[in-house]
C-alpha positions in Angstrom: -8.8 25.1 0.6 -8.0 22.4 3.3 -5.9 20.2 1.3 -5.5 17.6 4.3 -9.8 17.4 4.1 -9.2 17.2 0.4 -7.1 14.3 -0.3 -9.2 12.1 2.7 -11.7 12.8 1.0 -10.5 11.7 -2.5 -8.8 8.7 -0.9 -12.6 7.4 0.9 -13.9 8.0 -2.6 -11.6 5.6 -3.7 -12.9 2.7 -1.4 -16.0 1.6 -3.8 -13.8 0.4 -6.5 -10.9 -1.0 -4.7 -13.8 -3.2 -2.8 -15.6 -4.2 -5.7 -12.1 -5.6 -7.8 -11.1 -7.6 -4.8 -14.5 -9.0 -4.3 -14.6 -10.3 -7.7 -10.8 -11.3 -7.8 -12.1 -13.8 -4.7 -15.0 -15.0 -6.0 -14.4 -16.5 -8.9 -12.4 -20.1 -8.9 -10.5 -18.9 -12.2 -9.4 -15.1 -11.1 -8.8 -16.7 -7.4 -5.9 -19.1 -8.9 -4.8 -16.7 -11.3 -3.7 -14.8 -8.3 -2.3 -17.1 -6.5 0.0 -18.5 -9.2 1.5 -14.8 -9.4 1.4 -14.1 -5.8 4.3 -15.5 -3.8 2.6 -16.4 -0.7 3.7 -19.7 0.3 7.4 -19.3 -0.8 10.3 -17.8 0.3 10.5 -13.9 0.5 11.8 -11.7 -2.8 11.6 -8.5 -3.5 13.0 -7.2 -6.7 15.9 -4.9 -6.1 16.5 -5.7 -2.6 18.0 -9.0 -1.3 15.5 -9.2 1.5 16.9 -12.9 2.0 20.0 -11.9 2.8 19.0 -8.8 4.7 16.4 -10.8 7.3 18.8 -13.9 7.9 21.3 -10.8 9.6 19.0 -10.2 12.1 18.7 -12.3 15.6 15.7 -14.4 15.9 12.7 -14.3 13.8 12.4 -10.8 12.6 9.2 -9.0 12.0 7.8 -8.0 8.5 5.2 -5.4 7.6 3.5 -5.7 4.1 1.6 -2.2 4.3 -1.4 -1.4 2.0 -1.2 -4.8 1.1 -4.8 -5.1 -0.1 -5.1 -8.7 -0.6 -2.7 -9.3 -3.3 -0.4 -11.8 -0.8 2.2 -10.6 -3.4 5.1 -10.9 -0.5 6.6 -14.4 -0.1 6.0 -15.6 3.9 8.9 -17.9 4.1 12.8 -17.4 4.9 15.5 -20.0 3.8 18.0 -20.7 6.5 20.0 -24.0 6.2 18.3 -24.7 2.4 15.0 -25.3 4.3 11.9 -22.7 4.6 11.2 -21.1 7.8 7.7 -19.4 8.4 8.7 -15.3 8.6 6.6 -13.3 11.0 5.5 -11.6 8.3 2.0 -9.4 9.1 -0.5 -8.4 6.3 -1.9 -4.8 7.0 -4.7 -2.4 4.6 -6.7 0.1 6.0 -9.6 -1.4 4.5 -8.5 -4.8 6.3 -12.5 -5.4 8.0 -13.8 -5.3 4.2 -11.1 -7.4 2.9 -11.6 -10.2 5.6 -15.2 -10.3 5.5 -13.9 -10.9 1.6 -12.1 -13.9 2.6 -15.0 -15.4 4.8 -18.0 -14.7 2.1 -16.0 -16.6 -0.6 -14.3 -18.8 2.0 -10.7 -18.5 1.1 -8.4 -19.8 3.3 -5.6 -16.8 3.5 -4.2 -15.2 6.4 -6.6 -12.4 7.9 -5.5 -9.2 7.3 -4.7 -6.2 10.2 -5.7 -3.1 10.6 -3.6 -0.3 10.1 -3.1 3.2 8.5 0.0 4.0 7.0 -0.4 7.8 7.7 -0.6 6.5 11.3 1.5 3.6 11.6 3.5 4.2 15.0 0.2 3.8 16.6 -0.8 -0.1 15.2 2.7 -1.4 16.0 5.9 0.0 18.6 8.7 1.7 17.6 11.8 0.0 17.0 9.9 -3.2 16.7 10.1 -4.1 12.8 13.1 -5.1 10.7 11.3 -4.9 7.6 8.3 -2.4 5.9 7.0 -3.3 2.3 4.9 -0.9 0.3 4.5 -2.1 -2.8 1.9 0.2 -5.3 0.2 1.4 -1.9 2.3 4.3 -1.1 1.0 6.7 -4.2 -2.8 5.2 -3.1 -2.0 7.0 0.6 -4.0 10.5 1.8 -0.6 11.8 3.0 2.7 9.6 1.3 5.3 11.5 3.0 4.0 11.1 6.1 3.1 7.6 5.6 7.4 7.6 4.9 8.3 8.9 8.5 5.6 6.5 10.5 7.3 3.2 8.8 10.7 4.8 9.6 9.1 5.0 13.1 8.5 1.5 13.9 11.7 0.1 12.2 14.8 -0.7 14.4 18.2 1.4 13.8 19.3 -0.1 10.9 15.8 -1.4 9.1 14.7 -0.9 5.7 11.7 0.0 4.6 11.3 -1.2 0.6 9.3 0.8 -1.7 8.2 -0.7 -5.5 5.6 1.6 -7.3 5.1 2.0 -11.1 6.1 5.7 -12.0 3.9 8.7 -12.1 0.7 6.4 -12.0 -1.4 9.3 -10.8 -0.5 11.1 -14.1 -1.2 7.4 -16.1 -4.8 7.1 -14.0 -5.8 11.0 -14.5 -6.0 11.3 -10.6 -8.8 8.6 -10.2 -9.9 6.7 -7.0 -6.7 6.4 -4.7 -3.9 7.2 -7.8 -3.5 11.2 -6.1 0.1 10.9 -6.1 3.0 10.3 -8.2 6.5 8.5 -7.6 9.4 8.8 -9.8 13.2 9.4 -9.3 15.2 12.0 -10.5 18.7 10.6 -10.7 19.2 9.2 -7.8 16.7 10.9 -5.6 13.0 9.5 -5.1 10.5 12.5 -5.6 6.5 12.4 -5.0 4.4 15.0 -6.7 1.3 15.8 -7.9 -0.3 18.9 -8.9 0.0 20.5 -6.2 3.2 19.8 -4.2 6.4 17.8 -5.1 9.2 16.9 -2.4 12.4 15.3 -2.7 12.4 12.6 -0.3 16.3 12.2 -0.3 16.7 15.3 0.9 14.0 15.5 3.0 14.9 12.9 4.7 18.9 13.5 4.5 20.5 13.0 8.2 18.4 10.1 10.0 17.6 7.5 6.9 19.4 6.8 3.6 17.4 6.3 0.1 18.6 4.2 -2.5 16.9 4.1 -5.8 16.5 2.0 -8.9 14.4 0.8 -11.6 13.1 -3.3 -11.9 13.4 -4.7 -15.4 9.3 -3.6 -16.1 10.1 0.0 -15.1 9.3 0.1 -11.6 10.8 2.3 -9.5 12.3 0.6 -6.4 13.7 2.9 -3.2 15.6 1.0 -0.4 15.3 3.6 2.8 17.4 2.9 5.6 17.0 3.9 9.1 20.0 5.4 10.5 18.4 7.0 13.9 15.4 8.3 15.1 12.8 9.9 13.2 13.1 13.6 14.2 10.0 14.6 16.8 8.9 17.2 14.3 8.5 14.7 11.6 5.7 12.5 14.3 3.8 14.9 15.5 0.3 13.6 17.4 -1.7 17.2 17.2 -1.0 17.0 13.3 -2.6 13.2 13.2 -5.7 14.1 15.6 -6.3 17.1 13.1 -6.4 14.4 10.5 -8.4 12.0 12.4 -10.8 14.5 13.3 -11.2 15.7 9.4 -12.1 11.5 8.6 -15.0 11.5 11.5 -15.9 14.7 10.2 -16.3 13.4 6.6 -17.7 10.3 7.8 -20.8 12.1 10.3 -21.4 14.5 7.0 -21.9 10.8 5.0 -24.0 9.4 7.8 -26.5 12.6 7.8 -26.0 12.9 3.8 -28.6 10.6 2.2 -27.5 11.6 -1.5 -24.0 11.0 -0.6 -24.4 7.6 1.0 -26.4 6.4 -2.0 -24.1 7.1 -4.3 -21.7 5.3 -2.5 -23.2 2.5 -2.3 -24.7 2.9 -6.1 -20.7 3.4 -7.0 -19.7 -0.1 -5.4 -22.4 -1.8 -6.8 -21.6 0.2 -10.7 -18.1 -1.4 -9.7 -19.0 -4.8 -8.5 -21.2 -5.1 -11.7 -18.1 -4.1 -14.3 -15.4 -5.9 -12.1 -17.8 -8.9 -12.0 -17.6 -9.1 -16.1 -14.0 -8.2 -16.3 -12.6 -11.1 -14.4 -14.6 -13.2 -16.7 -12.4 -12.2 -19.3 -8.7 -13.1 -20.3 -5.9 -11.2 -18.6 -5.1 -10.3 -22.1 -8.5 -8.2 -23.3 -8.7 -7.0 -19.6 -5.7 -5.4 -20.3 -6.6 -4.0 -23.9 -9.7 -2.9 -22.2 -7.8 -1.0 -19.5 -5.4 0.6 -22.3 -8.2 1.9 -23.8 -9.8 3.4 -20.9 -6.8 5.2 -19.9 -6.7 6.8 -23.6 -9.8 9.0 -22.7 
């Protein structure tokens, strides 16, 4: 089986839902504010386990943030203290699914920054190399068609010495029973940061032992944190442009087969709309039966 053709396809099957629960999160006044009382957009930058503060005010000028797979959570503060006052970070929100997402923003007219296009799997191509100081992946990396790569791309675009910061709750492939984009899970084993699923588990540490450091923890809800240093360049072997037009290739495959696949493209669009419909009467609910709901759900 072509496992590459197998995970993009999983991870496009995944788009339907992840559409429909931000549409609804935006159009509604209520499920709008509660996100932006728990997002931190609009105040200074914090990221648990990591003093980016202190991290960003080291570098020369104003240095350049990536908040990758950001969907439109906002969840990174866009601000750095220097002198007790704020200072706007060039901080740059970019999803994969960044042209549904803004046409979210202008159907509900919410007045948040537009977000940019970009694949982690492909990064280096969206932004240069050596041109970031600092890559966030927060609960996007385990969402990813190919994580590890996804890894070595961030690691691309970072200068010597960057960090790219990983949060992600543990094993939440395993918790979702490998729905939608959960195909992966992240844990750490000791010290080491390991992603597995069923078939294949790799020990990042070691993998990437000799050009970036990983240091791992655990925030106080049980989310596993990895800091990853770049030390020097990503190895050639570890970028490699024949691998990513294979890939590439295998998404306009699967994408001609939807176009000429009548049954396939309806229930796509039936599967959005199933979505839409159940997000649309869970956001009218509390945060607290939502999440009894959800509980439930993940029972069976």
């Amino acid at each position: 089986m072509d496992n590459t053709r197998d995970s993009i396809a999983r991870w496009m099957d995944g788009i339907p839902y992840e559409v429909a629960f931000w549409n609804n999160t935006y159009r509604w006044t209520a499920s709008f504010n509660r996100l932006k009382r728990w997002s931190h957009y609009g105040s200074p930058i914090q990221l648990e386990g990591f003093d980016a503060q202190a991290f960003l005010a080291s570098k020369t000028g104003n240095p350049k943030v990536l908040d990758v797979g950001c969907g439109m959570s906002y969840a990174t503060g866009n601000y750095l203290l220097a002198d007790g006052k704020p200072h706007p970070l060039d901080i740059h929100y970019v999803d994969p699914l960044a042209d549904s997402f803004n046409r979210i923003l202008a159907r509900h007219h919410r007045e948040m920054p537009r977000i940019e296009f970009g694949m982690i799997e492909f990064l280096s191509a969206f932004y240069p190399a050596h041109d970031v100081s600092l890559v966030i992946v927060q609960n996007a990396l385990d969402h990813s068609a190919r994580p590890l790569k996804g890894i070595c791309e961030c690691l691309e675009v970072l200068e010597t010495g960057g960090c790219l910061y990983l949060k992600h709750h543990p094993n939440e492939a395993e918790t979702e029973h490998y729905k939608g984009f959960h195909q992966y899970n992240i844990c750490e084993e000791g010290t080491d940061l390991v992603i597995w699923n069923k078939q294949e588990r790799h020990n990042v540490t070691a993998l990437l032992n000799g050009f970036a450091s990983v240091a791992t923890s655990r925030t106080e809800d049980g989310e596993v944190v990895a800091v990853i240093k770049k030390l020097r360049d990503v190895p050639p072997a570890f970028i490699t442009d024949k691998a990513d037009k294979h890939d590439l290739c295998r998404m306009v495959q699967l994408q001609i087969a939807d176009t000429g696949n009548v049954r396939r493209a309806f229930k796509n669009k039936l599967a959005y709309w199933k979505y839409n419909l159940i997000q649309c009467a869970m956001q009218r609910l509390s945060w607290h039966t939502r999440m009894k709901i959800k509980r439930l759900i993940k029972q069976h």
